[in-house]
Every structure is written in structure tokens, then in C-alpha cells.
N, C-alpha and C positions, 0 to 999 in steps of 0.2 A: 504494500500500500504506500502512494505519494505521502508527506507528511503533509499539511495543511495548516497554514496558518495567517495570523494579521498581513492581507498584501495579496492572497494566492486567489487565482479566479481560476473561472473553468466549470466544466461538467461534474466531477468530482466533488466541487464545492456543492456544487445546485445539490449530489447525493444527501451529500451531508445536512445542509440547511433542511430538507426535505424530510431526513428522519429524526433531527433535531426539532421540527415542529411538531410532529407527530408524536412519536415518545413524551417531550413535553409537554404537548398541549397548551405552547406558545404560538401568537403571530409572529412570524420571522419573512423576510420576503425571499424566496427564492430566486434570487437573482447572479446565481455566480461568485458574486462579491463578498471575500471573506473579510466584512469588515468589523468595527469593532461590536455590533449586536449579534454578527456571528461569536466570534469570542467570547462574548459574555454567556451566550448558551452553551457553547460546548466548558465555559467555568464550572455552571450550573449541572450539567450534568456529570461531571464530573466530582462534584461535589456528591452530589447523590450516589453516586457510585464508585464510592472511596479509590480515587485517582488523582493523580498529582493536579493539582488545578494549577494549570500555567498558561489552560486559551488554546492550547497547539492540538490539535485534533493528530497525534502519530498512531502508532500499530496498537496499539492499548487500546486506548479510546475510540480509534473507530473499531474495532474487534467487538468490544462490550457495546458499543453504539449498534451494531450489526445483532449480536446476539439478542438487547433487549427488542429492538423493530421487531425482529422477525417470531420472538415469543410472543407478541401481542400483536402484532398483523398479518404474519403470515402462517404460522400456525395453529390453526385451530382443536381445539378438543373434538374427539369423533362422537361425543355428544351434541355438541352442536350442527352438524353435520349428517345429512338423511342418506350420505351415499350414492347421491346419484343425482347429475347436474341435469337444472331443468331451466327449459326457457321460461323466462316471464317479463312481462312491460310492466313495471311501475308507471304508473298514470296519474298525475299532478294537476289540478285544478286549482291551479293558480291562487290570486288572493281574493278574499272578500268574504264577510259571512252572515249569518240572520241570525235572528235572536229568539227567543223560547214563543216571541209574537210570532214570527214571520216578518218583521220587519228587517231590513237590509240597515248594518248600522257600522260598517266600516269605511272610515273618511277615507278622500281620495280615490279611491276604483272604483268610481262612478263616473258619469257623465248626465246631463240634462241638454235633451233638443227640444225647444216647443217646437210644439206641430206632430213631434215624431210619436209614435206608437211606443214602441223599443218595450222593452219588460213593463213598466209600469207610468202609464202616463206620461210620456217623453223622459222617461228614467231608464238610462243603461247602468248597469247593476254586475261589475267584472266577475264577480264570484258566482252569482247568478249560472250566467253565461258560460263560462267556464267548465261548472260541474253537470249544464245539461250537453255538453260538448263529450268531456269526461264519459257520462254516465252513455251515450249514445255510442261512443267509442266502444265503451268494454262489452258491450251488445254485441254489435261485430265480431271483438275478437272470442268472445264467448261462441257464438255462432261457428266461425272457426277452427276451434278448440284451444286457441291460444288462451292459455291463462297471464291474467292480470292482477294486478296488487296494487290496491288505494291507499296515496298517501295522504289523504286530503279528507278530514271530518265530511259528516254528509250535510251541516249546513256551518258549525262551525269555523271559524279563519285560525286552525292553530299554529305553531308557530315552527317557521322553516326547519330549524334544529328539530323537531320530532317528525318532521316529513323525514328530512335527510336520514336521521339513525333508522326509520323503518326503512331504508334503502342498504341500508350498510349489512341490518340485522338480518337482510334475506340473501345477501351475499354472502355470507361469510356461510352461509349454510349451502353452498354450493351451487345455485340457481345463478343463472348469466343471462344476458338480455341487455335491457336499456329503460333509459327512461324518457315518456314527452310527457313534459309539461306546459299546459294549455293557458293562453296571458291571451289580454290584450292589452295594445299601447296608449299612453298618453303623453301629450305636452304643458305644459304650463297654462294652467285657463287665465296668465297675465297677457298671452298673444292676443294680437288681433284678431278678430272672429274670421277674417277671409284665410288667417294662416292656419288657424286651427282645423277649418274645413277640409284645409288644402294640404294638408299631411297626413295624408297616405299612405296604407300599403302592406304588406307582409315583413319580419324581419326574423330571422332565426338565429338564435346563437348555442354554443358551447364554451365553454372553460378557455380558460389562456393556453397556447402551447400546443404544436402539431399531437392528434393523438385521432383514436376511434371517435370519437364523437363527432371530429371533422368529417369523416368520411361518411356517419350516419347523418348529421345535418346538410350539407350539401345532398349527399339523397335525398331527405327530406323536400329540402327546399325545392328541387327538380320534377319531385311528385305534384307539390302541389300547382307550380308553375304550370306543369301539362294538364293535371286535372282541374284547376280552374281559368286556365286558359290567358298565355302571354300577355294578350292584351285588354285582357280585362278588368288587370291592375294594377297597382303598382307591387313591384320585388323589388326589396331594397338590399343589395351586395355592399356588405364591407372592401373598401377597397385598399385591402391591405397586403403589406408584403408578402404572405402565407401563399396569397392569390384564390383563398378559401373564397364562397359567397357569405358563410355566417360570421357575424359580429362575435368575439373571442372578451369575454368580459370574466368579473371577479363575483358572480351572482351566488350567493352562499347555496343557494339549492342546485347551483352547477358543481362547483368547486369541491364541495363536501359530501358528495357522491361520486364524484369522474373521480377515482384515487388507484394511483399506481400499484396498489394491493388489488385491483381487477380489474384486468387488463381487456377481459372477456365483457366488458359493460362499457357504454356509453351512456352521456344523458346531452339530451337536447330543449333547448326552451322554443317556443314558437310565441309569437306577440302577432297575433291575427289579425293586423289592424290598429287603427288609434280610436279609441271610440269616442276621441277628443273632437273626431270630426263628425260631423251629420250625416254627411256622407255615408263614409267608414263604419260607424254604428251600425246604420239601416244595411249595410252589406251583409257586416257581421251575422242581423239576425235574421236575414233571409231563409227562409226556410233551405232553399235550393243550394245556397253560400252554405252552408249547415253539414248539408249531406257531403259535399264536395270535401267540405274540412274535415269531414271524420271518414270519408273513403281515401284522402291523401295518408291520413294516417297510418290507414290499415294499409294500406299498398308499405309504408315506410315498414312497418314490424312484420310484413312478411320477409318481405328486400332483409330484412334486421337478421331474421330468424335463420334462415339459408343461409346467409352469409357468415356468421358466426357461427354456424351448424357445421362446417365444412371445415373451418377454422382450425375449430377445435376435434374434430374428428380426422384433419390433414388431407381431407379432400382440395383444400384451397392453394 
């Protein structure tokens, strides 16, 4: 092993910072750079695991760095574990939730058009929308035979960190697949009403950093482009180095499920629109816009299924 320390960059380091946050269950950034909050982690852990604390990650410390990762990430008890790896879609129903009335009571992922019909009296409702989207979805792939897994209360909005570990806890038990999670967008209701209108469109993203999820959200995104038709809308591409179509962002329901303990999983988010627009709403809840968005889906977790089928069996 390289020694590592204050100064040294590289892939090596990205290892290190990467099990250093994990084991810890510190923010550290993954960025290469062994600078001094790297150092202070690896002080830290090595404190914890009675080592010379000098900062310098050498053969010692990443050795015990390596043994403790891999006893709580990558080895699991065969209690936990059913034996036998199964596909499944995790299914995310975005934010939003009602209350023991039936009343919608989370600020922000709404929207209001007068004139518009939309869920309730010119009231677009993202959680709403979302879990009839959701629940339409696992229809299909029920139909199918593909099993799915809700990570989203049936009316409640609970909170990302308990979607995320119900992603992690059916991992670790040996099931692979992916996850879509179902959004729509907004902008700032301080714009102009012609700009709010006038922003538009589909956007899809995954986690920072070339991996699987890339290659399941550009599917994605491909599907629904044909199945709702190039010009029917707008498809918004990141135009970034990668040369990917989706936006690569730090979304805690992306980041803390795409984890390099399964390699066999992606997760993808979809933002189906801005329902900031009047437009874009009334698209949204078009009946016919509806269907299109839950057969682009199901097209994606089959493309998903096969593909990772093959993978992992070395047909690919």
C-alpha cells in the first residue's frame, strides 16, 4: 500500500476519504485531496482504534481501515441474508403528505393555477401526484411479476433517511435492482408568471461520478423521450463533461443508496415537469401524460432487469 498523507491526491485518497466516511459516519468530501479534514479523520480513527495518531494513513491504518469497512459493509451475517438474489425496484414517491383529515399540509410541493382543475380546485399537490404515479406503476410491474418495494408512507411525507435505510436494509439481504423515484419540479414562485409558465420539461438525474445509475438514467431518459414523443416536450440534458443526459447532483435519497457496497443497484430520480408552470401541471395530470409516464417506467425496469440479469449471471 502507497502511504498517504497531508499533500497526496489521487484515487487512492478518494478510497480512503470514502471508507473514512463510512466507518465514521462523518461528512468528508470525496474529493482526492488529502487535506487537512482528511487528516483529522484518519487522527480520529485512529484514535478509536488504538494507532499511532500522526494523520498518515500507512500499512497499519489502512489495513484496520480495510478490515473494519469490510466487517460492516461488506460482510454480512447469513442471517441476514435469504440466499438467493432477487430482483426488485424500490419505488419513491417523492415529497409531500396529508394529514389524518385528508388534507394536503406540506409547504412548498404544491403549486396553485386559477382556472386549472389539477387535484383540487386549481391545487397541484406533488405528493398527491406522485404516489398515484407510484401506486399505478407497481400495478404494472405487479402484472409482470416484477416485485417492488415502497419506500414512501401511503399518505404520510416521512423522512429521506428512513426511505434511504429501507433501500440499504433490502440490499444487504441480497436482492439487486434499482430505484425510480417519482418528483416533480419547481422554480421560485418570486419569477415572473411568463417565466414560471415557460419552464418546462423532463429532467432526470443520479449521484455524482460515472457509475450504473448513468447508464440506467440515460435509459430512462431515452424511454420516455420515444414514448412521449421528441416533440412534445421539452428534455432537459445536462451539458456536462460526462457527456451523460442526466443532471449528477448530491440528493440524499440519490447518494445514500447508489453506494459502492452494491455495485448491482442503481437509483434514479425523475422531476416530470415543473408544476410551477400551468402548463407543465395540466401535462402532468393528463390522464394520457399519466399512462405514458408509468409505461416509460416499466419499459426502464425491464431494460433494468435483463440487463443486470446477464451481468450478474456473465451472460453480458
Amino acid at each position: 500500500m502507497a502511504l498517504l498523507k497531508r499533500g497526496s491526491k489521487g484515487q487512492a485518497v478518494k478510497d480512503l476519504q470514502y471508507k473514512l466516511k463510512k466507518v465514521l459516519n462523518r461528512s468528508i468530501s470525496i474529493d482526492g485531496d488529502y487535506g487537512p479534514t482528511t487528516e483529522g479523520m484518519v487522527i480520529l480513527f485512529q484514535r478509536l482504534y488504538n494507532l499511532t495518531a500522526d494523520g498518515i494513513a500507512g500499512n497499519y491504518t489502512q489495513a484496520k481501515l480495510k478490515q473494519v469497512y469490510d466487517a460492516i459493509f461488506r460482510y454480512n451475517s447469513g442471517l441476514l441474508h435469504f440466499g438467493k438474489r432477487r430482483f426488485v425496484v424500490f419505488v419513491d414517491a417523492g415529497h409531500g403528505g396529508i394529514d389524518e383529515s385528508g388534507d394536503y399540509v406540506t409547504p412548498g410541493k404544491r403549486a396553485y393555477h386559477e382556472g386549472s382543475g389539477l387535484h383540487e380546485r386549481g391545487h397541484y399537490y406533488e405528493g398527491y401526484e406522485n404516489r398515484m404515479i407510484a401506486e399505478a406503476f407497481i400495478e404494472k410491474c405487479t402484472e409482470e411479476g416484477i416485485m417492488c418495494i415502497r419506500t414512501y408512507h401511503p399518505y404520510k411525507d416521512i423522512s429521506l433517511s428512513e426511505r434511504t435505510e429501507i433501500v440499504r436494509s433490502w440490499l444487504r439481504r441480497g436482492y439487486y435492482g434499482f430505484m425510480l423515484s417519482f418528483h416533480s419540479n419547481a422554480i421560485s414562485s418570486r419569477n415572473s408568471a411568463e417565466k414560471l409558465n415557460a419552464t418546462r420539461g423532463l429532467m432526470v438525474f443520479s449521484t455524482r461520478g460515472n457509475n450504473y445509475s448513468d447508464i440506467i438514467a440515460t435509459q430512462h431518459f431515452e424511454n420516455i423521450k420515444t414514448i412521449v414523443g421528441a416533440d412534445n416536450w421539452r428534455f432537459r440534458e445536462e451539458k456536462s463533461a460526462d457527456g451523460d443526459v442526466d443532471y449528477e447532483v448530491n440528493f440524499q435519497v440519490l447518494r445514500e443508496t447508489d453506494l459502492q457496497e452494491f455495485p448491482w443497484f442503481g437509483a434514479v430520480l425523475e422531476e416530470w415537469g415543473f408544476h410551477t408552470s400551468k402548463t407543465d401541471a395540466e401535462f402532468i395530470v393528463n390522464p394520457q401524460n399519466r399512462g405514458k409516464r408509468v409505461a416509460a417506467a416499466l419499459q426502464t425496469t425491464k431494460w433494468v432487469k435483463k440487463n443486470l440479469t446477464n451481468i450478474l449471471t456473465g451472460k453480458a
